[in-house]
PyMOL Python script that loads the backbone (N, CA, C, O; Angstrom):
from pymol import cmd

cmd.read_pdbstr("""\
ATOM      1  N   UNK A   1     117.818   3.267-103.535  1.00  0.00           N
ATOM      2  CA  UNK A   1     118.645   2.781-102.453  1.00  0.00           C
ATOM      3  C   UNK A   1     119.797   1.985-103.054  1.00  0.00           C
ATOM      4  O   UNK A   1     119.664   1.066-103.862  1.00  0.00           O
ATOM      5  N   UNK A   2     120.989   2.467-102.544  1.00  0.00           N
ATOM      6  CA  UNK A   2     121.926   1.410-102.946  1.00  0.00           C
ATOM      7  C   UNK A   2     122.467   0.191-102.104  1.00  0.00           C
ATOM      8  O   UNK A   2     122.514   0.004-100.888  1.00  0.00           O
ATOM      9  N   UNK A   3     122.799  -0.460-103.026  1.00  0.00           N
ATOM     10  CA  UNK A   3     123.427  -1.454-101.937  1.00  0.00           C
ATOM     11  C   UNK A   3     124.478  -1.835-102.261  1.00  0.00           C
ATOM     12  O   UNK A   3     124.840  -2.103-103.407  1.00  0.00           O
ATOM     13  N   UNK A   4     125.388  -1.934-100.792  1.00  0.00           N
ATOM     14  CA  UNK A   4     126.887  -2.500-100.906  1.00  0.00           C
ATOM     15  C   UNK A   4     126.904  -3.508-100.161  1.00  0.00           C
ATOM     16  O   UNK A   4     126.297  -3.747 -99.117  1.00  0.00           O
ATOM     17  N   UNK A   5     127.955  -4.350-101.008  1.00  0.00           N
ATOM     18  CA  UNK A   5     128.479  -5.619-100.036  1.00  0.00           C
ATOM     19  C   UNK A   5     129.120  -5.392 -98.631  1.00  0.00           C
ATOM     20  O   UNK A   5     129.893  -4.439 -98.537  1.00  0.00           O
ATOM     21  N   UNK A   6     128.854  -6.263 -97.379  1.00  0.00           N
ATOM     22  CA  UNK A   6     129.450  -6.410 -96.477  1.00  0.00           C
ATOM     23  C   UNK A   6     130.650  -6.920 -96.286  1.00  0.00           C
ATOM     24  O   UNK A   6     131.388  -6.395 -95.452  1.00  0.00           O
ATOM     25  N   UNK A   7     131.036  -7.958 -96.969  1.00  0.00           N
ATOM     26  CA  UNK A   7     132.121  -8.651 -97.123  1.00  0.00           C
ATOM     27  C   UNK A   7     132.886  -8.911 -98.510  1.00  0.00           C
ATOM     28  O   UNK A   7     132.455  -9.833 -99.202  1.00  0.00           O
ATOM     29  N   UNK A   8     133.955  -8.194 -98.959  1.00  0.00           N
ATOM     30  CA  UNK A   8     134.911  -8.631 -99.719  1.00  0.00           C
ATOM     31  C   UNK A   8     134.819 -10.195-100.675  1.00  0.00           C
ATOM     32  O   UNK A   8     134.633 -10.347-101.882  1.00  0.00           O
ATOM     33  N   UNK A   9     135.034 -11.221 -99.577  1.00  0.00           N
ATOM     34  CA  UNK A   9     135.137 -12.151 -99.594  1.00  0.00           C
ATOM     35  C   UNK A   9     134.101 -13.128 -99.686  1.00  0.00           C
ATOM     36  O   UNK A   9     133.421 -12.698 -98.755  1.00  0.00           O
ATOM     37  N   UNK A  10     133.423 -14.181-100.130  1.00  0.00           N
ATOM     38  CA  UNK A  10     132.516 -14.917 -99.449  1.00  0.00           C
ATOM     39  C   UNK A  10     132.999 -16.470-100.052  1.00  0.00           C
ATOM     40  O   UNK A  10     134.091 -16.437-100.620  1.00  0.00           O
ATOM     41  N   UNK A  11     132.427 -17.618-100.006  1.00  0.00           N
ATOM     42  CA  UNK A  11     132.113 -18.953-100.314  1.00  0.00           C
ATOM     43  C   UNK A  11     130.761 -19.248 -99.934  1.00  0.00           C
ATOM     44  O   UNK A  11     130.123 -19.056 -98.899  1.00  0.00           O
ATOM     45  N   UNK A  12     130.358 -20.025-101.609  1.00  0.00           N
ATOM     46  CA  UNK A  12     129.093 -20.672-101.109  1.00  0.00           C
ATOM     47  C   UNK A  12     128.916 -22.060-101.375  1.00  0.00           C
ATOM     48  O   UNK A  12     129.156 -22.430-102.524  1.00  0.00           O
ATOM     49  N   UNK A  13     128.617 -22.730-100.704  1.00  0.00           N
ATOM     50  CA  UNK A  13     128.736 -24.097-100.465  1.00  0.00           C
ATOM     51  C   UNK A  13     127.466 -24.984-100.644  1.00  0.00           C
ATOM     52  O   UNK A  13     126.592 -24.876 -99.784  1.00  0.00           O
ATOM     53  N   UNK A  14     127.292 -25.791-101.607  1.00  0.00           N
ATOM     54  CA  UNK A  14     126.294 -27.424-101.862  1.00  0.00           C
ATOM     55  C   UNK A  14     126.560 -28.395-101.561  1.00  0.00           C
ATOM     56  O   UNK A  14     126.912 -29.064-102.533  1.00  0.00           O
ATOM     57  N   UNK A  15     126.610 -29.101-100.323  1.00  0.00           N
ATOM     58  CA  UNK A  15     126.917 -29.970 -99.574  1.00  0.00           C
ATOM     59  C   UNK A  15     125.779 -30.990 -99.681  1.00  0.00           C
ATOM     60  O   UNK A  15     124.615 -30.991 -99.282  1.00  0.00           O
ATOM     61  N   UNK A  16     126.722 -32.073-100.532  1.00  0.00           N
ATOM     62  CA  UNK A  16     126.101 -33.232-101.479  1.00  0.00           C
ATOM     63  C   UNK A  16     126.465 -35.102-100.183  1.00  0.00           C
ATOM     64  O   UNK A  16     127.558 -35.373 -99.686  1.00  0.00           O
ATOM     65  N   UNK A  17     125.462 -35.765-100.062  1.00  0.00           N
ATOM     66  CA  UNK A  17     126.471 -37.396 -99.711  1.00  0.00           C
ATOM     67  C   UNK A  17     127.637 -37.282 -99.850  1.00  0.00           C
ATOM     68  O   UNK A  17     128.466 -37.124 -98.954  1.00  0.00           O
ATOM     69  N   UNK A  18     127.918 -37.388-101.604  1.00  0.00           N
ATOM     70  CA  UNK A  18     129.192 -37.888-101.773  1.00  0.00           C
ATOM     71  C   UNK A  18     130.300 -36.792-102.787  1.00  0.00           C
ATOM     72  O   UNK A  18     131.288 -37.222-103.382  1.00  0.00           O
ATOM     73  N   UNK A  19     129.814 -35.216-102.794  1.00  0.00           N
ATOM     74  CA  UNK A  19     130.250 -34.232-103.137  1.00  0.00           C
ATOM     75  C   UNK A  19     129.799 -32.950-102.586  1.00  0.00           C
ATOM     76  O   UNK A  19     128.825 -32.589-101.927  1.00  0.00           O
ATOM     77  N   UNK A  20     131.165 -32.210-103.236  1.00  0.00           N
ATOM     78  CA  UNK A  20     130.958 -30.645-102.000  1.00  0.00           C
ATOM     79  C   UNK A  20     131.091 -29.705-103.291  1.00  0.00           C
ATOM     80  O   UNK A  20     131.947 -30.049-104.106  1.00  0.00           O
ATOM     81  N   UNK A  21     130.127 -28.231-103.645  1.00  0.00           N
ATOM     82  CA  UNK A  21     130.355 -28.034-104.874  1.00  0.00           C
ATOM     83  C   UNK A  21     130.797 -26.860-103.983  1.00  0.00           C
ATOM     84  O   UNK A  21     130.216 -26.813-102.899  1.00  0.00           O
ATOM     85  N   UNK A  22     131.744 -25.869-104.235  1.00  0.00           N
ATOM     86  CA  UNK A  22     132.024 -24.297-103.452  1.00  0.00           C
ATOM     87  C   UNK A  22     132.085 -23.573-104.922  1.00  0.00           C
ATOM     88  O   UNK A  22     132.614 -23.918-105.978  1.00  0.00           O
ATOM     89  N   UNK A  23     131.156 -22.178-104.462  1.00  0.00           N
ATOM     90  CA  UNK A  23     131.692 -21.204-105.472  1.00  0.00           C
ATOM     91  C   UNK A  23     132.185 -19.684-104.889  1.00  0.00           C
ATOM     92  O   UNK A  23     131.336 -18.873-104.518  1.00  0.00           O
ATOM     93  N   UNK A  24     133.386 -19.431-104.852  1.00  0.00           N
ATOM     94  CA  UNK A  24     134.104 -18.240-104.157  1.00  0.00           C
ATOM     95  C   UNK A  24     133.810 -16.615-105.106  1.00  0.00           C
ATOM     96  O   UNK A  24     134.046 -16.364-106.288  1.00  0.00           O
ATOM     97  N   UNK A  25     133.381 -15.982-104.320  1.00  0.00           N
ATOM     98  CA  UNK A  25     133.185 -14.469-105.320  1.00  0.00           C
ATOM     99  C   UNK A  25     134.188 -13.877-104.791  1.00  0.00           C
ATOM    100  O   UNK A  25     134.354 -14.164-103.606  1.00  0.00           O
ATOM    101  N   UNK A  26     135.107 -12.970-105.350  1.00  0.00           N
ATOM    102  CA  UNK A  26     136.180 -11.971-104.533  1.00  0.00           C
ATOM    103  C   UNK A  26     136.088 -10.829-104.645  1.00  0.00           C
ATOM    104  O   UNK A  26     136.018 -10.768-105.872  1.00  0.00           O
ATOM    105  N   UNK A  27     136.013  -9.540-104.213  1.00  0.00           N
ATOM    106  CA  UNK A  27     136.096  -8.468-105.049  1.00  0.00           C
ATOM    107  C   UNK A  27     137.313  -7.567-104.665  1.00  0.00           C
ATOM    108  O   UNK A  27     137.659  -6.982-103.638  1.00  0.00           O
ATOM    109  N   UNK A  28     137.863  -7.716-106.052  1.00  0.00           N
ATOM    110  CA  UNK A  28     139.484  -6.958-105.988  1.00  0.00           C
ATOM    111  C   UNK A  28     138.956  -5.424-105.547  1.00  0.00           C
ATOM    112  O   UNK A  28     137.809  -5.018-105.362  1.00  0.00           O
ATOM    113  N   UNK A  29     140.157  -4.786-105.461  1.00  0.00           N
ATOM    114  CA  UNK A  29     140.475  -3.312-104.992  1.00  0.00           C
ATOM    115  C   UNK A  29     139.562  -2.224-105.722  1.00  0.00           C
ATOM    116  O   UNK A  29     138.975  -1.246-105.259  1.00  0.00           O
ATOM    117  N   UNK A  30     139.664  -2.862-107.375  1.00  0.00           N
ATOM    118  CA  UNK A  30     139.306  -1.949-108.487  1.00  0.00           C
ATOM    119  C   UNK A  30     138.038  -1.987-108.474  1.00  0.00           C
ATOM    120  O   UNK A  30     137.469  -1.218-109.249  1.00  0.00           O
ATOM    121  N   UNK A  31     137.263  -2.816-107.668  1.00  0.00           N
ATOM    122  CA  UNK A  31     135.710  -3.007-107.730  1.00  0.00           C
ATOM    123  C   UNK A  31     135.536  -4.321-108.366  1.00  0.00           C
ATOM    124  O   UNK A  31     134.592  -5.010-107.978  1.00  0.00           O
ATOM    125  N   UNK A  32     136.507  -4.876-109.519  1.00  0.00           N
ATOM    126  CA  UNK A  32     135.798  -6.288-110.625  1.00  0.00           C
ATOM    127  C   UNK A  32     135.572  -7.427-109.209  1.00  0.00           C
ATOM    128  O   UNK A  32     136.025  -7.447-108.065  1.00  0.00           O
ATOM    129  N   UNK A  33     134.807  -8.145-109.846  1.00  0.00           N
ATOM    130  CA  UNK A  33     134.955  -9.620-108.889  1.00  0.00           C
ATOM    131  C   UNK A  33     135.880 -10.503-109.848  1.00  0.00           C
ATOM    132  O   UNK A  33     136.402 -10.327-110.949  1.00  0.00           O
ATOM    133  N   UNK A  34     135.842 -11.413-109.018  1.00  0.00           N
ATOM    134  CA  UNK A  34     136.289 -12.976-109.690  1.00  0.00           C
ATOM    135  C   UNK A  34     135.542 -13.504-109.441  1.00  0.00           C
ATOM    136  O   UNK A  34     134.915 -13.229-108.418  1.00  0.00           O
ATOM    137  N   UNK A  35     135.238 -14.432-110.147  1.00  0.00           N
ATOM    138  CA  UNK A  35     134.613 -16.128-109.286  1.00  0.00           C
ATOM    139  C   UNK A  35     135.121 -17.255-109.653  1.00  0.00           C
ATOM    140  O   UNK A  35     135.730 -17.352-110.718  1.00  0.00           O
ATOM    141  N   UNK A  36     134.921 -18.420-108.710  1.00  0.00           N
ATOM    142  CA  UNK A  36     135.495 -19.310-108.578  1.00  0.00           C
ATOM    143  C   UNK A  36     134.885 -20.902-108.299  1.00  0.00           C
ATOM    144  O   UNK A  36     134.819 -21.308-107.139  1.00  0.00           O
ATOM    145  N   UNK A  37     134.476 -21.707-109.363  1.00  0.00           N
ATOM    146  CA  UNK A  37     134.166 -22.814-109.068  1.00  0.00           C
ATOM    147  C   UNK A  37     134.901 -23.860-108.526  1.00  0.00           C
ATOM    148  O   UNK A  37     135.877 -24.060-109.249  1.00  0.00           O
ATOM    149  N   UNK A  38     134.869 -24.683-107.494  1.00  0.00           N
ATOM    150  CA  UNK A  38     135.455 -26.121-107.627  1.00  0.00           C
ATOM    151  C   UNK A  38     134.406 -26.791-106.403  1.00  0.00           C
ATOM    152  O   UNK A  38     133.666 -26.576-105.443  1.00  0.00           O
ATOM    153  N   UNK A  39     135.144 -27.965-107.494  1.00  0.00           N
ATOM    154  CA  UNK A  39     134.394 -29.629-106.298  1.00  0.00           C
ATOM    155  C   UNK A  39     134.999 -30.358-105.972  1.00  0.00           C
ATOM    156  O   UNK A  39     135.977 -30.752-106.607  1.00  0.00           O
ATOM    157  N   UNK A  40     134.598 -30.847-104.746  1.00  0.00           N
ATOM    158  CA  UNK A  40     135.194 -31.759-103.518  1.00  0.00           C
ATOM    159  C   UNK A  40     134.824 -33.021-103.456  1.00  0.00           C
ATOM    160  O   UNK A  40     133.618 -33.242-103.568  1.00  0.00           O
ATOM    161  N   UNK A  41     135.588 -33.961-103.299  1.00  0.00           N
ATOM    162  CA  UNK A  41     134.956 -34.950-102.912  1.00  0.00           C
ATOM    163  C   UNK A  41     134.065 -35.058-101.142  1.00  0.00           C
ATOM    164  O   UNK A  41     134.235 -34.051-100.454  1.00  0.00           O
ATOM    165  N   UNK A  42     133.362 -35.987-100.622  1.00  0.00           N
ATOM    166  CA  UNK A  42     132.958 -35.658 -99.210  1.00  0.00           C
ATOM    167  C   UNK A  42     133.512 -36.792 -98.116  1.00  0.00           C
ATOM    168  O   UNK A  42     132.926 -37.163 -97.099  1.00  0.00           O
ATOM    169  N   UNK A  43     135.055 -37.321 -98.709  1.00  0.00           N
ATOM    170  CA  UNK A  43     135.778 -38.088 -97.688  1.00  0.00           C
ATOM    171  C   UNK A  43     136.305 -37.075 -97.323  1.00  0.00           C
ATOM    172  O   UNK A  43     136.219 -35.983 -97.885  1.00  0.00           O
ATOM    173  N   UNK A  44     137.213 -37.460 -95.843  1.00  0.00           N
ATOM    174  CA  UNK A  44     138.006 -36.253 -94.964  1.00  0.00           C
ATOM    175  C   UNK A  44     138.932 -35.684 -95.631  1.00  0.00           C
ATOM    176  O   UNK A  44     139.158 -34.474 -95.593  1.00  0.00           O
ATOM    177  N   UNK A  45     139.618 -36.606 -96.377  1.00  0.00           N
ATOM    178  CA  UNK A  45     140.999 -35.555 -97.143  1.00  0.00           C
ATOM    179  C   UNK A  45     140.358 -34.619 -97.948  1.00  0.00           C
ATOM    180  O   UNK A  45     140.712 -33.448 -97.810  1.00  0.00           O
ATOM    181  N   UNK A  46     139.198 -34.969 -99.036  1.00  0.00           N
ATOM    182  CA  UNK A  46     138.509 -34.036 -99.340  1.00  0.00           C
ATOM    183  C   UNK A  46     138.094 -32.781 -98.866  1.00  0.00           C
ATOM    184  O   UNK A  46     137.791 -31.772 -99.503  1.00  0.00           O
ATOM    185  N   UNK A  47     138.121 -32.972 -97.739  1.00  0.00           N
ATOM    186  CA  UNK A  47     137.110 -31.642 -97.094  1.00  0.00           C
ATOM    187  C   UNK A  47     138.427 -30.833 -96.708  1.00  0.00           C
ATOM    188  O   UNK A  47     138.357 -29.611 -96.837  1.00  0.00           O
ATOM    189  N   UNK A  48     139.770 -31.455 -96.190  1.00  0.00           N
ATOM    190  CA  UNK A  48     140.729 -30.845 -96.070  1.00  0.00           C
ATOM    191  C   UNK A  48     141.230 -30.106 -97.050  1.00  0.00           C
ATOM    192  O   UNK A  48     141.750 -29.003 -96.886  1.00  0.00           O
ATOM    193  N   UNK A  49     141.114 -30.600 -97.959  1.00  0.00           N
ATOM    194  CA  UNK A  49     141.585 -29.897 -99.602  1.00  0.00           C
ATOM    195  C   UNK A  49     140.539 -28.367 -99.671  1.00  0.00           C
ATOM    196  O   UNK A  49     140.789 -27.246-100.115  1.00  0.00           O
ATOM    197  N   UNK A  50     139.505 -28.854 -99.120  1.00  0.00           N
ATOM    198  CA  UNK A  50     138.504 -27.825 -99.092  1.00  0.00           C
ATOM    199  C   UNK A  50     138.989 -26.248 -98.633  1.00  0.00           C
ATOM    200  O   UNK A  50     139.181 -25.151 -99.157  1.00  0.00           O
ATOM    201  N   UNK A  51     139.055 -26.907 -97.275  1.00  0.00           N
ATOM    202  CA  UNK A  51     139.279 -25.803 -95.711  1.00  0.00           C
ATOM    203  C   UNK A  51     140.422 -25.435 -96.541  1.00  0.00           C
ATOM    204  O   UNK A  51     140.169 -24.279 -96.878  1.00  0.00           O
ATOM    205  N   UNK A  52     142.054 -25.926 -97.301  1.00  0.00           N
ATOM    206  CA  UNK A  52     142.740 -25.231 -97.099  1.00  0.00           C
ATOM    207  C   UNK A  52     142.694 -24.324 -98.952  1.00  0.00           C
ATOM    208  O   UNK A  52     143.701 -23.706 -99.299  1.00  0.00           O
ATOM    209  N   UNK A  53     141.844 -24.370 -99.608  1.00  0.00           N
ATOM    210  CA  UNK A  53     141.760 -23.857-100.748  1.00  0.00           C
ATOM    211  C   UNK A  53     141.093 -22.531-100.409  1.00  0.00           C
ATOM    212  O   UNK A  53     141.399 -21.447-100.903  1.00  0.00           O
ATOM    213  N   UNK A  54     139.696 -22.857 -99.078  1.00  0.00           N
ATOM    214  CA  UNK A  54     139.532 -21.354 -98.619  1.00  0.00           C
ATOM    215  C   UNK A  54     139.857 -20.964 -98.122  1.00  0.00           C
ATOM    216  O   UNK A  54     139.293 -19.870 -98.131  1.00  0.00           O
ATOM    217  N   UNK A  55     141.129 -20.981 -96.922  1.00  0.00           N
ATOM    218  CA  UNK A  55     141.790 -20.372 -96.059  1.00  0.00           C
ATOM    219  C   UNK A  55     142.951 -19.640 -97.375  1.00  0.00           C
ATOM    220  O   UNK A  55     143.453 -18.546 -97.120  1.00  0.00           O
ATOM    221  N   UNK A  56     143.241 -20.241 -98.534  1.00  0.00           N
ATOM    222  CA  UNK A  56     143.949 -19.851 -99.789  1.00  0.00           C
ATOM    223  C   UNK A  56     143.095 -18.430-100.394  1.00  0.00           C
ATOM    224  O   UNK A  56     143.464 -17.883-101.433  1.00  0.00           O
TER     225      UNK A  56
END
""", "prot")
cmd.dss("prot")
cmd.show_as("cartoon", "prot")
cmd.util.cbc("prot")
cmd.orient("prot")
């Protein structure tokens, strides 16, 4: 059985007190992925930095 992804795109998220860890997988056209680490702090501007790095 094979299996394919549903979504292109995803984020996965460790939602810490006082940190947010996200790791983004992408998968280009050609089939490769990327991935993508970063961390957040868990004040509001933080989380804004967040929302607009994945809406990026």
């Amino acid at each position: 059985m094979k299996i394919s992804p549903i979504y292109k795109r995803v984020i996965g998220l460790d939602v810490h007190q006082a940190k947010i860890s996200a790791c983004a997988v992408i998968e280009q056209v050609d089939g490769t992925r990327t991935v993508e680490h970063r961390k957040f702090g868990a004040l509001k501007r933080d989380r804004r930095a967040l929302a607009e790095w994945a809406k990026a």
